[in-house]
OpenMM code with the backbone's topology and positions (N, CA, C; nanometers):
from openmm import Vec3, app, unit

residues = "UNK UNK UNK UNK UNK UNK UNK UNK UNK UNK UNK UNK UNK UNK UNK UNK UNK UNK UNK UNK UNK UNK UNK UNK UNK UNK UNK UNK UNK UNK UNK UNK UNK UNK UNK UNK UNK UNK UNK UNK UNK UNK UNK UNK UNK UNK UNK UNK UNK UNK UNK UNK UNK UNK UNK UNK UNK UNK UNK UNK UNK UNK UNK UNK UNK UNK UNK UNK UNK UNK UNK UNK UNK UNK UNK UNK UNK UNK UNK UNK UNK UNK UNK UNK UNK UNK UNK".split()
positions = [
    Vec3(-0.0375, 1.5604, -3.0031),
    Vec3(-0.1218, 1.4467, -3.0345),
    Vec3(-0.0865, 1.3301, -2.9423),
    Vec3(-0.1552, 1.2824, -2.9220),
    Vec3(-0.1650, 1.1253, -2.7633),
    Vec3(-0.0726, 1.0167, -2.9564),
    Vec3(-0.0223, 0.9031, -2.8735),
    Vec3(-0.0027, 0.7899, -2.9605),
    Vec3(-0.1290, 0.6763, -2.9403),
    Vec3(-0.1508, 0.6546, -3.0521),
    Vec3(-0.2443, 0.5676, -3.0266),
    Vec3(-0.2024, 0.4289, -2.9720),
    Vec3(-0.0767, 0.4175, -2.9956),
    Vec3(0.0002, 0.2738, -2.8824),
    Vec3(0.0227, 0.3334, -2.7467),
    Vec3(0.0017, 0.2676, -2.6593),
    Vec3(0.0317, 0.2925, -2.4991),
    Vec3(0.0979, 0.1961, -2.4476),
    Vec3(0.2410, 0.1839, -2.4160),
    Vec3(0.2830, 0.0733, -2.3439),
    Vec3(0.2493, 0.0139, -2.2327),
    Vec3(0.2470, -0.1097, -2.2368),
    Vec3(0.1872, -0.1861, -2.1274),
    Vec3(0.2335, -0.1660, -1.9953),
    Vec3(0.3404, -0.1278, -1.9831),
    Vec3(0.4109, -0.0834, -1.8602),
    Vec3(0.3277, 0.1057, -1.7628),
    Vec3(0.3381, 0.1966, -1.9134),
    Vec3(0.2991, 0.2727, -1.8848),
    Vec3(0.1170, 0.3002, -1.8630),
    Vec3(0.0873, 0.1584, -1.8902),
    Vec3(-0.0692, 0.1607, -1.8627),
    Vec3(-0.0602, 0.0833, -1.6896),
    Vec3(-0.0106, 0.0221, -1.6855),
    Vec3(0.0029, -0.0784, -1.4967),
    Vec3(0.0863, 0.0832, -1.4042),
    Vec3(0.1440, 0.1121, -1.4656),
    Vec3(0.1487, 0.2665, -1.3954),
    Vec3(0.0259, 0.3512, -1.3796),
    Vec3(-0.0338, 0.3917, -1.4894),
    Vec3(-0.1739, 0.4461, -1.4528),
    Vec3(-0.2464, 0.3991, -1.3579),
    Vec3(-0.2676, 0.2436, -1.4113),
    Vec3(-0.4019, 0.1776, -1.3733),
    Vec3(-0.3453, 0.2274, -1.1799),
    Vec3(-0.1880, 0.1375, -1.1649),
    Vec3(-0.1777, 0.1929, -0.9966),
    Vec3(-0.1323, 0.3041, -0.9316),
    Vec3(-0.1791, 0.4028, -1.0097),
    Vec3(-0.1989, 0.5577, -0.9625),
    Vec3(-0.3683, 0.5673, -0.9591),
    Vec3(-0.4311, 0.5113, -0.9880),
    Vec3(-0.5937, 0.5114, -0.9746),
    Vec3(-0.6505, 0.4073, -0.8884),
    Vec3(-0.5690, 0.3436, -0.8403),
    Vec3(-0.6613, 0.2582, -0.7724),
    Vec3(-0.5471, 0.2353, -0.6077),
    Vec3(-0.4226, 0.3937, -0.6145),
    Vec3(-0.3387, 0.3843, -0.5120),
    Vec3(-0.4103, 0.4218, -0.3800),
    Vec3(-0.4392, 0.3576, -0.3062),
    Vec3(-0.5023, 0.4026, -0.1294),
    Vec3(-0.4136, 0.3806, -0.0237),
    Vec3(-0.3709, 0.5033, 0.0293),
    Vec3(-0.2876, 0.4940, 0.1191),
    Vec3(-0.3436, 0.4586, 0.2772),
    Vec3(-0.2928, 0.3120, 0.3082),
    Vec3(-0.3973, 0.2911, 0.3960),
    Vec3(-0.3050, 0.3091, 0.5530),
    Vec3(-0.3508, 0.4040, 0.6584),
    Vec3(-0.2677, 0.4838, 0.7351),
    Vec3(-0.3658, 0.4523, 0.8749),
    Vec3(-0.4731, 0.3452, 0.8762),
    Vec3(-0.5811, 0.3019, 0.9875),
    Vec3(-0.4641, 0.2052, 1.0726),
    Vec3(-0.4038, 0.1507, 1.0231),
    Vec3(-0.3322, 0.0216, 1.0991),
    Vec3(-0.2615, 0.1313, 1.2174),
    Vec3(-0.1566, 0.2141, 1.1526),
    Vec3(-0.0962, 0.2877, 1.2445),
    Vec3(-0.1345, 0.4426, 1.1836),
    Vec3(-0.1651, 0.5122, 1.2478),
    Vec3(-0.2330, 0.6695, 1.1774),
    Vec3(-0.0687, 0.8031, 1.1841),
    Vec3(0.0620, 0.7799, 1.2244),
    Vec3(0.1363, 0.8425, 1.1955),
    Vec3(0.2072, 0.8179, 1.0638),
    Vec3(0.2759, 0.8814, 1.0549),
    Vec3(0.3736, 0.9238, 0.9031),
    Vec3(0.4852, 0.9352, 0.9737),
    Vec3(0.5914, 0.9047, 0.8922),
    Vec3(0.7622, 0.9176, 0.9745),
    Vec3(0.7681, 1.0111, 0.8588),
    Vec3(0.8833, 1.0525, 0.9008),
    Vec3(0.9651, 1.1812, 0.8662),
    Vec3(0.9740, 1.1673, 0.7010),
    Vec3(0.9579, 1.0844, 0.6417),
    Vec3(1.0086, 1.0346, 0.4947),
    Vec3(0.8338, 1.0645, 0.4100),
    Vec3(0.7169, 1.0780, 0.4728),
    Vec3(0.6396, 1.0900, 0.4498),
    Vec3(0.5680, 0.9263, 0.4011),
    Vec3(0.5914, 0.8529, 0.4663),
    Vec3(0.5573, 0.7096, 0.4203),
    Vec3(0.5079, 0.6714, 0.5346),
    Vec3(0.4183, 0.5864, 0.4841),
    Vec3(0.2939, 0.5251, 0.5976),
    Vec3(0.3795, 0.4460, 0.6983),
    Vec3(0.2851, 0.5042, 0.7853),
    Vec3(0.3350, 0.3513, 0.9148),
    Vec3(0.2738, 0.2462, 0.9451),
    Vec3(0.3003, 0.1580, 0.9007),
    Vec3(0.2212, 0.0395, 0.9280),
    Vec3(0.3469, -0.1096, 0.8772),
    Vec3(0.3009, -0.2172, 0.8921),
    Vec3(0.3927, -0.3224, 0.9337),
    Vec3(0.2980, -0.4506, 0.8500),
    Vec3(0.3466, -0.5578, 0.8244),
    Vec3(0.2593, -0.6680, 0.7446),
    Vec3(0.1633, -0.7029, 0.8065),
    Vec3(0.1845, -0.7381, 0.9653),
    Vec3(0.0125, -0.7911, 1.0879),
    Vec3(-0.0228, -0.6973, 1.0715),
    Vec3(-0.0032, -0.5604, 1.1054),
    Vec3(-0.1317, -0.4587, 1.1180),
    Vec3(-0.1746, -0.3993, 0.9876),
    Vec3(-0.0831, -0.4546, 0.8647),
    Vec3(-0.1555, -0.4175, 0.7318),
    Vec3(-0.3033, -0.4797, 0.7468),
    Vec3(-0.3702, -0.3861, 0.6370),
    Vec3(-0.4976, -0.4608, 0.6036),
    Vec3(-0.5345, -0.5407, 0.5197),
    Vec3(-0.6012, -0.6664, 0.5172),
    Vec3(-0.5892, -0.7524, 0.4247),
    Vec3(-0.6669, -0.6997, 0.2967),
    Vec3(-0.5846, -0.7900, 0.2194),
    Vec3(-0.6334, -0.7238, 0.0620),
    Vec3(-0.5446, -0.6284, -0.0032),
    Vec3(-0.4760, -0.5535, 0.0473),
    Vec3(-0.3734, -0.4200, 0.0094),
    Vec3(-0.2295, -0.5009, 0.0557),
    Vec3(-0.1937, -0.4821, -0.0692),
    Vec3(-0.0458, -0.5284, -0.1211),
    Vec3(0.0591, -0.4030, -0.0774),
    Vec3(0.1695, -0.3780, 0.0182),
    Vec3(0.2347, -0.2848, 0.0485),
    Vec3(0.3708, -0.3379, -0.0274),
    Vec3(0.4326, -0.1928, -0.0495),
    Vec3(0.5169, -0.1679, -0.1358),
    Vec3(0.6440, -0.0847, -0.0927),
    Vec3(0.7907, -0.0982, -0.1233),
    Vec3(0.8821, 0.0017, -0.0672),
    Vec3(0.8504, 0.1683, -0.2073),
    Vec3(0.9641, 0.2068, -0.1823),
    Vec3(0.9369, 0.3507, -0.2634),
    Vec3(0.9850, 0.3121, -0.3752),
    Vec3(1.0346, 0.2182, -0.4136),
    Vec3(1.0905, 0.1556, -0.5362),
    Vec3(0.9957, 0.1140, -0.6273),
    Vec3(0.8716, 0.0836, -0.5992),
    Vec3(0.7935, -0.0258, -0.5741),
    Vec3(0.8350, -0.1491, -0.5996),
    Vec3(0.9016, -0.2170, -0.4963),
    Vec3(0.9269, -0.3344, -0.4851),
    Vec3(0.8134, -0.3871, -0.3630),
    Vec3(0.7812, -0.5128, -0.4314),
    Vec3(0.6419, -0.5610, -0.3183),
    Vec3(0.7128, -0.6174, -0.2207),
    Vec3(0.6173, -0.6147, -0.0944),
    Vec3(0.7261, -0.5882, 0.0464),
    Vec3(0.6061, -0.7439, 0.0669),
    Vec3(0.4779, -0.7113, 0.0887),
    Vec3(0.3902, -0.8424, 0.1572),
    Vec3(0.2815, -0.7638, 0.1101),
    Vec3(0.1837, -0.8866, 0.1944),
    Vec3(-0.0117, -0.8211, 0.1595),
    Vec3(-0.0584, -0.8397, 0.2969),
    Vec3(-0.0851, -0.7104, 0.3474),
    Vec3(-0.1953, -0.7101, 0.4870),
    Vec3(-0.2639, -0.8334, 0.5346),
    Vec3(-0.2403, -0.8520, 0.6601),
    Vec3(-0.2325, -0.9854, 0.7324),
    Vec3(-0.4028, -0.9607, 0.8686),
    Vec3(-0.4083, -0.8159, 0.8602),
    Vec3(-0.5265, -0.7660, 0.9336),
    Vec3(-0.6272, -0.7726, 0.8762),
    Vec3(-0.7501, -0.8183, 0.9174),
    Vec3(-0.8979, -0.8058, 0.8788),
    Vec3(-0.9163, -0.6517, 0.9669),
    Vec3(-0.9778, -0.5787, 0.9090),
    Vec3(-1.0647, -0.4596, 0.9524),
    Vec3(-1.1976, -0.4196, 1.0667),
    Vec3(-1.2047, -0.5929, 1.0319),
    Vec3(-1.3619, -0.6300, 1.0895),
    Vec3(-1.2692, -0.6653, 1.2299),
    Vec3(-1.2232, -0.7231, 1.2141),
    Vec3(-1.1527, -0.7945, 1.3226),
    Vec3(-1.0454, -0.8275, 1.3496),
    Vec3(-0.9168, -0.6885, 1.3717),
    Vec3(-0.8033, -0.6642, 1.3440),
    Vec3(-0.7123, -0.7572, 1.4561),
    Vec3(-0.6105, -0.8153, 1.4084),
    Vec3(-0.5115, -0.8953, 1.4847),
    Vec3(-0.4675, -0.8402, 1.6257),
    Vec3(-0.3870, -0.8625, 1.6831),
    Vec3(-0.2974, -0.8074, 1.7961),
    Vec3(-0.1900, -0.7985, 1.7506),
    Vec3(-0.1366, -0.6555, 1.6697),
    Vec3(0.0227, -0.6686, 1.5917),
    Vec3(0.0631, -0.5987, 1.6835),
    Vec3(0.2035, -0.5419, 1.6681),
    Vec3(0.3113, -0.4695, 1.6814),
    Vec3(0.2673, -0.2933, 1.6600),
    Vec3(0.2492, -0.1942, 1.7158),
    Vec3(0.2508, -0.0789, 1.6169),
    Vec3(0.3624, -0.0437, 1.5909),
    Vec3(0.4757, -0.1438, 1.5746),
    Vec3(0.5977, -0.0382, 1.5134),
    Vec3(0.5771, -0.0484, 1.3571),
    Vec3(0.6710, 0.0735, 1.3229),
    Vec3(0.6799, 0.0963, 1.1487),
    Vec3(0.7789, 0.0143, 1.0727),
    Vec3(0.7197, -0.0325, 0.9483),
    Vec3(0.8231, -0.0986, 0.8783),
    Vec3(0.8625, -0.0160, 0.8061),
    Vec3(1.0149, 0.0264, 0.8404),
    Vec3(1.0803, 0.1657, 0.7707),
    Vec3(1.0739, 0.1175, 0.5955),
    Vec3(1.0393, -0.0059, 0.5569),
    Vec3(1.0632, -0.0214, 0.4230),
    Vec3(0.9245, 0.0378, 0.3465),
    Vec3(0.8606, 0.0204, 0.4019),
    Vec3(0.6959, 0.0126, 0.3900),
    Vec3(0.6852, 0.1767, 0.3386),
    Vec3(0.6127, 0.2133, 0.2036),
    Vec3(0.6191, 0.2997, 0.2213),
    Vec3(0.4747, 0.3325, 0.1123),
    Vec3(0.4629, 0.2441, 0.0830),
    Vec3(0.2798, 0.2837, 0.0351),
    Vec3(0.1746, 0.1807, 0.0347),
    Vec3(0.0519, 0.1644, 0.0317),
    Vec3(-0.0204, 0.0373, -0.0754),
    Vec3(-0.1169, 0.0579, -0.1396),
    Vec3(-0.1864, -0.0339, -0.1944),
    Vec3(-0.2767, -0.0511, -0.2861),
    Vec3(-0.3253, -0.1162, -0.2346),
    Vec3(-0.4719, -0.0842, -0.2663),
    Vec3(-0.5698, -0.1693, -0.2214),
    Vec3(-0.6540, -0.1987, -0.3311),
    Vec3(-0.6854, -0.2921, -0.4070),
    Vec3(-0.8043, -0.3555, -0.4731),
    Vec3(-0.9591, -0.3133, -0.4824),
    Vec3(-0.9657, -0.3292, -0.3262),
    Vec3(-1.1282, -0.3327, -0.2906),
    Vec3(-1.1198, -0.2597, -0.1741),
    Vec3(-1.2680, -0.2260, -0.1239),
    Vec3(-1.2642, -0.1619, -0.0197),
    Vec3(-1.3756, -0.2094, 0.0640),
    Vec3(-1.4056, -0.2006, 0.1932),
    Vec3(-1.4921, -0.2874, 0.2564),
    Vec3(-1.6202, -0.1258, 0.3125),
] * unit.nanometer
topology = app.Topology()
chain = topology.addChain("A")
for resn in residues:
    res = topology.addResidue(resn, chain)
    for name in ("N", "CA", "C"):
        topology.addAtom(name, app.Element.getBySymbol(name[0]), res)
């Protein structure tokens, strides 16, 4: 039988397993750890990146439309995000 209480914790877990987009356009490789490559300038704006802890690292500093001049190196901390919305 499900509980009809759901903790609030274990619902912000759901909710960001459903709305997790791994966004891999900034830089399109994967390092060895299986975690995105990408960095805060070449993140995309709107998507909040996260270490594997999920501890929040920053929020994408790139427009899509009209992406910055970053760095392509990887931020070895960086290892997923979320995105909100999508364009």
């Amino acid at each position: 039988a499900v509980p009809k209480e759901v903790s609030f914790p274990a619902f912000l877990l759901v909710l960001e397993i459903l709305l997790l987009h791994v966004d891999a356009k900034a830089c399109s490789e994967e390092n060895a750890e299986n975690r995105i490559c990408t960095n805060c300038c070449a993140g995309r704006k709107g998507c909040n990146y996260y270490s594997a802890d999920g501890t929040f690292i920053c929020e994408g500093e790139s427009d899509p439309n009209n992406p910055k001049a970053c760095p392509r190196n990887c931020d070895p901390n960086i290892a997923y995000s979320l995105c909100l919305y999508e364009k």
